[in-house]
C-alpha positions as CSV (number, residue, x, y, z in Angstrom):
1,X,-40.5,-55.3,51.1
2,X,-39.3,-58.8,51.1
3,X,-36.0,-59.9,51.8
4,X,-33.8,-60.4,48.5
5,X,-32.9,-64.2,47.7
6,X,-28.6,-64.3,48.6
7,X,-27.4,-64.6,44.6
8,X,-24.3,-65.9,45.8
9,X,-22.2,-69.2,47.1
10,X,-21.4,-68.4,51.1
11,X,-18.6,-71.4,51.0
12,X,-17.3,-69.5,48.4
13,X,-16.9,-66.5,49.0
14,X,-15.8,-67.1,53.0
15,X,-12.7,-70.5,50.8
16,X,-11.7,-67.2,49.1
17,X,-11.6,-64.6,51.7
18,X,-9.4,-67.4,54.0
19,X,-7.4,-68.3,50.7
20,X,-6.4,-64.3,50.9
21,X,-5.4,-64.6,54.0
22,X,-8.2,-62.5,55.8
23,X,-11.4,-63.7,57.5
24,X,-15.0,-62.8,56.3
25,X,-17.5,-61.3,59.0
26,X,-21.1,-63.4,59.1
27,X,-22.7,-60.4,57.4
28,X,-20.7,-60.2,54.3
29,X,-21.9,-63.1,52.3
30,X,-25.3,-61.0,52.4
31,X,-23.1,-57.6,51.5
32,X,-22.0,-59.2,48.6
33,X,-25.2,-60.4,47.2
34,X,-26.4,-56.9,47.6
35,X,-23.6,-55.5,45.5
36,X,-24.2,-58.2,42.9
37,X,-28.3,-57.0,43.0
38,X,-26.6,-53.5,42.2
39,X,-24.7,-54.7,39.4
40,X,-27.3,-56.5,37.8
41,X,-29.7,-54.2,37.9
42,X,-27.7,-51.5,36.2
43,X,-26.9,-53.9,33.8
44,X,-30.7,-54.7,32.9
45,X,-31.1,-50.8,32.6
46,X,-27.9,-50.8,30.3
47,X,-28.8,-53.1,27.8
48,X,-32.8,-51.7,27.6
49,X,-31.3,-48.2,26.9
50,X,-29.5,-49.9,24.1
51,X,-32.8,-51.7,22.9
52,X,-31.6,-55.3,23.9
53,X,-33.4,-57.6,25.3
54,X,-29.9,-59.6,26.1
55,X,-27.8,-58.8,29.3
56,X,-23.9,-58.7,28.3
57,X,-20.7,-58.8,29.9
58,X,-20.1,-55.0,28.5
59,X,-23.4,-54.5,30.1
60,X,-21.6,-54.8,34.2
């Protein structure tokens, strides 16, 4: 199995973890991204059971 594409902004999420106050280990940027995957994909499975073919914020 290949590795995943990260679906999110590292800069971003490290400025917003230090704008809380708290620092960011090098391994959660890729945490993240995983738990975005997750997200998604119950999302895609959400809006097929409903017979969509449009992903929707009700969908997360």
């Amino acid at each position: 199995m290949s590795e995943k594409e990260v679906l999110v902004v590292g800069t971003k999420v490290k400025n917003y973890m230090r704008d809380k106050g708290v620092k960011s280990s090098g391994d959660l940027v890729e945490a993240v991204s995983a738990r975005v995957y997750q997200m998604l994909d119950v999302a895609v499975e959400r809006c097929k059971e409903n017979k969509r073919s449009t992903v929707r914020p009700c969908d997360l």
